[in-house]
C-alpha positions in Angstrom: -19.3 9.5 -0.4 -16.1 7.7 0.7 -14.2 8.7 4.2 -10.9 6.9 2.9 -8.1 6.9 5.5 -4.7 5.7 5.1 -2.3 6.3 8.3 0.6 7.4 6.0 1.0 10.1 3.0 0.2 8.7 -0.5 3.0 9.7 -2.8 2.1 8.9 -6.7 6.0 9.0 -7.2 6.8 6.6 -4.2 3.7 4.1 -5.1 5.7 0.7 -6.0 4.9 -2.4 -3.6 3.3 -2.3 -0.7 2.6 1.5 -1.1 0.7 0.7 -4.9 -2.1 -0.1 -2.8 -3.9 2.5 -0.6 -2.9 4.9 -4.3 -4.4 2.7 -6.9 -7.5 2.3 -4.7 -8.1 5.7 -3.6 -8.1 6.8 -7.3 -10.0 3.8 -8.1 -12.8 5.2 -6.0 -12.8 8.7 -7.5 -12.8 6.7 -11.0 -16.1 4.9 -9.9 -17.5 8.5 -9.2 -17.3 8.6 -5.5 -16.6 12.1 -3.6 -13.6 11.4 -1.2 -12.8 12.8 1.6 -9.2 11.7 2.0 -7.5 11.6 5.9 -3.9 11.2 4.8 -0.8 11.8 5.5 1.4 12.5 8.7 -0.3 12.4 12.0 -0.7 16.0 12.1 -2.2 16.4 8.6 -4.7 13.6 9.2 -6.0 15.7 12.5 -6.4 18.7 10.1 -8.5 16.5 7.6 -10.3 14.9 10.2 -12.0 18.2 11.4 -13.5 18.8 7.7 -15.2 15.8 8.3 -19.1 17.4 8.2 -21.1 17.4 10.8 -24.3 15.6 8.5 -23.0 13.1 6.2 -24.9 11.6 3.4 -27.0 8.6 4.0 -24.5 6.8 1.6 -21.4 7.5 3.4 -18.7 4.9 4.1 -15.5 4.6 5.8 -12.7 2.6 4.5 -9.2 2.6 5.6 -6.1 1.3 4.1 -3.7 0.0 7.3 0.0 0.6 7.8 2.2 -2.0 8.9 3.2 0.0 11.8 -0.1 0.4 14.0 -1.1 4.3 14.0 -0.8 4.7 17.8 3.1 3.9 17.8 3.6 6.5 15.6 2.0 9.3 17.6 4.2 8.2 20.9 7.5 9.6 19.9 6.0 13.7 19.2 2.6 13.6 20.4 1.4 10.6 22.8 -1.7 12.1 23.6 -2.7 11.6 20.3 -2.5 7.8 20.5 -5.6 7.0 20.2 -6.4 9.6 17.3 -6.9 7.3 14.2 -9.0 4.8 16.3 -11.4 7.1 17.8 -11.9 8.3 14.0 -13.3 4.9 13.6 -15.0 4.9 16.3 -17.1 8.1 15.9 -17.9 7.3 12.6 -19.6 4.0 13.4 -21.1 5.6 16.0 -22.8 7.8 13.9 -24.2 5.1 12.0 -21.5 5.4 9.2 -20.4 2.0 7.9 -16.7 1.4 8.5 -14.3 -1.0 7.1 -10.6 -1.5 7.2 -7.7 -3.7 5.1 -5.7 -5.0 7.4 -2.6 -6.5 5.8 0.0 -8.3 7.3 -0.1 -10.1 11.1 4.1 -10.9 10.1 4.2 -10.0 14.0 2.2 -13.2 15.2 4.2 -14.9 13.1 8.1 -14.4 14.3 9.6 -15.6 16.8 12.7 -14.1 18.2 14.5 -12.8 21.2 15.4 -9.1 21.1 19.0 -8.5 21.2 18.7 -4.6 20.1 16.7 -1.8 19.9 15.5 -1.9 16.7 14.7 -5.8 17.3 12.4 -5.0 20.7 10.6 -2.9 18.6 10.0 -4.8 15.9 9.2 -8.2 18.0 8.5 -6.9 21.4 6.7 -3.4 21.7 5.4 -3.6 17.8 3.1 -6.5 18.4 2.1 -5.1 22.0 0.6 -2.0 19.7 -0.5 -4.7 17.2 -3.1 -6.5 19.6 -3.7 -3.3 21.0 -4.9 -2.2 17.4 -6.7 -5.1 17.0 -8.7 -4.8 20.0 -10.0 -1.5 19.0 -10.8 -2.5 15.2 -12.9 -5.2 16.9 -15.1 -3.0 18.7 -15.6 -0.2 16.0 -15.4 -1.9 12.7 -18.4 -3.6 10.2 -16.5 -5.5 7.8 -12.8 -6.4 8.0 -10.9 -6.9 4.7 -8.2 -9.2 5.0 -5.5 -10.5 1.6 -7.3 -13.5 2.2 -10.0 -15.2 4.8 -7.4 -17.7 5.9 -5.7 -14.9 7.7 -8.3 -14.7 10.2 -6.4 -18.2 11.5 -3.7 -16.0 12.6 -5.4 -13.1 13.8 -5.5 -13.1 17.7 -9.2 -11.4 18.2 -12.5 -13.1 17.2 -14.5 -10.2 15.6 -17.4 -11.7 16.7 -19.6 -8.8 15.3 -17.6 -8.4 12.5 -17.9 -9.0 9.0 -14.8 -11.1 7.3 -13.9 -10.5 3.7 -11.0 -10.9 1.4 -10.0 -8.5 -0.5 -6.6 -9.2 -2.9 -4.8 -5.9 -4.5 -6.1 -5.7 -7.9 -4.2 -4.2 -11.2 -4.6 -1.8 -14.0 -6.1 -2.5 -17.6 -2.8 -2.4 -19.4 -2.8 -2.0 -22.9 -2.1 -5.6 -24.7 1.0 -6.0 -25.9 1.2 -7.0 -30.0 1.6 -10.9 -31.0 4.1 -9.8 -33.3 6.5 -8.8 -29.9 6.5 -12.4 -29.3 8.5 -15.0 -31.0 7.1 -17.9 -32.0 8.3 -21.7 -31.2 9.9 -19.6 -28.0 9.1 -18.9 -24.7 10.1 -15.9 -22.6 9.2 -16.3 -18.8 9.1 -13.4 -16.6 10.4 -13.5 -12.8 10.1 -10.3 -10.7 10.6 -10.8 -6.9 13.2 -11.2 -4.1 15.7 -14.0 -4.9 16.7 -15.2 -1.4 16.7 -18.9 -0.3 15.2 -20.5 0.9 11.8 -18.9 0.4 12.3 -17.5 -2.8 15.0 -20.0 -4.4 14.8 -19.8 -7.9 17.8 -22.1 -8.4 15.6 -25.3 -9.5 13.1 -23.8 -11.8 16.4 -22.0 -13.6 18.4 -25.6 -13.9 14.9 -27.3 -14.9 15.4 -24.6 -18.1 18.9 -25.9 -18.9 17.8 -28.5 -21.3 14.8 -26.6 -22.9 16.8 -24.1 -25.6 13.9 -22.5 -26.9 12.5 -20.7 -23.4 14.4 -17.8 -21.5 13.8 -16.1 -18.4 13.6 -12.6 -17.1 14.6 -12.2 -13.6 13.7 -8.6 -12.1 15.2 -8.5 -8.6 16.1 -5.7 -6.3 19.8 -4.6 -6.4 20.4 -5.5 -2.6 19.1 -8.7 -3.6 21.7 -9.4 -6.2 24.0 -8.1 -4.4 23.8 -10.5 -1.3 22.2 -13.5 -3.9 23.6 -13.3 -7.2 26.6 -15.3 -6.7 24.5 -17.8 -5.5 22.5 -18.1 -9.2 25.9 -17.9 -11.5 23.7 -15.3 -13.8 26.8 -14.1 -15.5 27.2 -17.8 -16.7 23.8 -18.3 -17.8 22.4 -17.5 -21.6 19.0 -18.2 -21.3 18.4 -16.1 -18.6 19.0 -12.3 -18.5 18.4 -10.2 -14.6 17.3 -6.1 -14.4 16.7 -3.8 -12.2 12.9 -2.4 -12.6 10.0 -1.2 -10.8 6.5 0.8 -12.1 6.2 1.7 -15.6 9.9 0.1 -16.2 8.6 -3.4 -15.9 6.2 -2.5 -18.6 8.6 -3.7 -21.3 9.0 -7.1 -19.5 5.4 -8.0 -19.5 5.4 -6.8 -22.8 7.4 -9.7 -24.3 6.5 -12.2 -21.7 4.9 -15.1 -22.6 4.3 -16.6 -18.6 4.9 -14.8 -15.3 6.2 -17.4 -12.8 5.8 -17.2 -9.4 7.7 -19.4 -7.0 7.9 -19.8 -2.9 8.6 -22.7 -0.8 5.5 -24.3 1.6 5.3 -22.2 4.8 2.5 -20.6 7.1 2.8 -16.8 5.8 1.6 -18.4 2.3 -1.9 -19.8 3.8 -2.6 -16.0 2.7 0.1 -14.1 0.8 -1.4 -12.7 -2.3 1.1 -10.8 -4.1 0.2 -7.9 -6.4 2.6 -9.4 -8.8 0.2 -11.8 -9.2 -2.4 -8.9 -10.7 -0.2 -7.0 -12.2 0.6 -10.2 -14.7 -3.4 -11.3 -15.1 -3.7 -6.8 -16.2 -1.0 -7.6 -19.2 -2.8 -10.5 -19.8 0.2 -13.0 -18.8 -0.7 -16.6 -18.1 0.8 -17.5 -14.6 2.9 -20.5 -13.6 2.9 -20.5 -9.3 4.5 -23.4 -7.3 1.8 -25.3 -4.6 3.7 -23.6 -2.2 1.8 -20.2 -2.8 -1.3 -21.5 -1.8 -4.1 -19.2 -1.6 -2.4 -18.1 -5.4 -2.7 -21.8 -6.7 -6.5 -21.8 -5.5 -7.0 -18.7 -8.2 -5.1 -20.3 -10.8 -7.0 -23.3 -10.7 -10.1 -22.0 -9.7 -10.1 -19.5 -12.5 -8.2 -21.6 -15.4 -5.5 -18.7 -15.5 -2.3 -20.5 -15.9 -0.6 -23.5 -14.2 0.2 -24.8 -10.9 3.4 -26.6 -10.6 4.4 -28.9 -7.5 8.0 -29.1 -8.6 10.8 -28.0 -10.8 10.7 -31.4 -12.9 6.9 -30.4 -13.0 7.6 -26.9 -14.6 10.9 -28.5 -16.8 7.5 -30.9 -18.3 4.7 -27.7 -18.7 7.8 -26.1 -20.9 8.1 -28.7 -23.1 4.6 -29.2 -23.3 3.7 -25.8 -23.9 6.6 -25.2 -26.6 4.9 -28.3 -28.8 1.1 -26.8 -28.0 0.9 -23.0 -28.8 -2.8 -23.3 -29.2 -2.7 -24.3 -24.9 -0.8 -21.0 -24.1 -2.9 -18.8 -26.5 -6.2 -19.9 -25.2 -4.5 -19.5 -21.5 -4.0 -15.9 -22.5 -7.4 -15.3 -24.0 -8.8 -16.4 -20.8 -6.6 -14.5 -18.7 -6.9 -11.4 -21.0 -11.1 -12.2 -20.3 -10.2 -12.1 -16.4 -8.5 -8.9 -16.2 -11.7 -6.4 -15.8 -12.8 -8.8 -12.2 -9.4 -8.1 -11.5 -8.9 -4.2 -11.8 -8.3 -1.9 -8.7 -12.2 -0.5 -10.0 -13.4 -4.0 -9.2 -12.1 -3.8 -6.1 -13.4 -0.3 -5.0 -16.8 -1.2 -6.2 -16.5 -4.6 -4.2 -15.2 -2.4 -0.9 -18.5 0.5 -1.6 -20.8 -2.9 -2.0 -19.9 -4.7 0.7 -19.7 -1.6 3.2 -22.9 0.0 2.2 -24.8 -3.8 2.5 -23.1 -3.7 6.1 -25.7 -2.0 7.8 -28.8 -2.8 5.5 
């Protein structure tokens, strides 16, 4: 049995991003044949679930709980203060009764800006946010076994030791996708596949786009938010570009993409949030069965490429402007790229993941 908490509803049709998580691994854990108990939902609703907790548990019970960015006790303090402490006690209890508890904790974004709070909405966010934030942390230290983290070099940034606290990383995961037919690629020609936020300087896209100028045979999807465009696109001169073509898409309307991509790339500059960013981009490409092309920059993402032989790492545009020309002469070097990435996608399904959380957790206390 799984106590799976998530301090926010889980709405199939709203699951894109960050909120594709705590969904795909909630059903991944009823797909692996676990009975769930599921404390969801506003702060009322997860009280009412809470109280169906019963009273004897089986012995292989587990906790597990998918964060929020916002910590759970600032969202009780508007409506019902005295409730702060709600979602932490849960925790609490539960270990108490000798239930094995384990949490994702995903972003520490708040350690990591710096600012001075000239308005309301920026106290919160800079100022009262990361008050809660340690004061979340501080709890989680004394009531959890294992903490799962996007990657173990997070724990450089966190500001509590978990001294009695297990430290794992635990990366989203993605869906076995059905493989797209050769025949929807064309051969002697590339089709690269971007999807993410287009703002420099952290996500410039401008030199791997010019490092494509010279190579006629390869073109580019970009998939980028509207408000992105918007504020960006001037900036990239799409409308005078042939090789590369920019959408609108998210869930099952990137499917097509992937479909006809022949590498993913994946681009950010050098900077401390990438020690541990691991992008569920990155998954979803590896469950089509897309070879990846990341820049150095994306660190902990580099690590998996090379590590696991699933694409290429690049440490510059002129780098990448080389791999295209190498890979448009040497077909057989993407196709066995692909067959191994096709051969990684099962290690890297949500399933893999739940069964990795319901391992870990229920080792916890043996």
């Amino acid at each position: 049995m799984v106590i799976y908490h998530h301090a926010k509803p889980i709405i199939q049709e709203a699951a894109v991003g960050a909120a594709l998580r705590p969904l795909r691994l909630l059903d991944a854990m009823r797909e692996v044949g676990e009975e769930v108990i599921e404390i969801t939902g506003p702060g009322p609703a997860r009280v009412r679930k809470a109280a169906g907790i019963p009273a004897v548990l089986p012995e292989d019970t587990v906790f597990y709980s998918e964060s929020v960015v916002v910590p759970p006790a600032l969202t009780w303090v508007r409506r019902q203060p005295w409730r702060m402490n709600f979602d932490y006690n849960l925790i609490r209890n539960l270990h108490r009764r000798g239930v094995p508890t384990g949490l994702f904790y995903r972003d520490i974004y708040w350690v990591l800006e710096e600012t001075n709070a000239v308005s309301l909405r920026s106290f919160i966010r800079h100022r009262l946010t990361p008050a809660f934030a340690r004061r979340e942390l501080k709890h989680y230290e004394k009531s959890l076994d294992v903490l799962f983290l996007p990657h173990k070099n997070m724990m450089n940034y966190v500001p509590c030791s978990f001294p009695h606290t297990e430290i794992r990383t635990l990366p989203p995961g993605g869906e076995l996708r059905e493989l797209p037919c050769a025949e929807n690629r064309e051969k002697g020609r590339l089709n690269l596949l971007y999807v993410g936020n287009i703002a420099p300087p952290h996500y410039d896209l401008r030199p791997y786009i010019k490092a494509m100028d010279e190579i006629s045979c390869a073109t580019m999807d970009v998939i980028t938010r509207e408000n992105a465009l918007a504020h960006h696109g001037e900036l990239y001169k799409f409308d005078e570009r042939t090789n590369v073509t920019v959408s609108h898409a998210h869930g099952e309307g990137l499917h097509p993409f992937y479909g006809r991509a022949d590498l993913a790339l994946a681009v950010r500059d050098d900077n401390e949030y990438l020690a541990f960013a691991m992008p569920v981009k990155i998954f979803e490409a590896i469950s089509f069965g897309v070879p990846l092309v990341v820049s150095a920059g994306l660190k902990v993402v580099a690590e998996l490429v090379k590590r696991e032989n699933l694409g290429w790492v690049v440490e510059s545009p002129q780098e990448f402007h080389e791999l295209l020309h190498r890979l448009v002469d040497s077909p057989a070097e993407l196709e066995a790229a692909r067959a191994r990435v096709v051969g990684a996608r099962e290690r890297h399904s949500w399933k893999a993941r739940a069964r990795k959380i319901l391992e870990v957790l229920r080792n916890a206390r043996g």
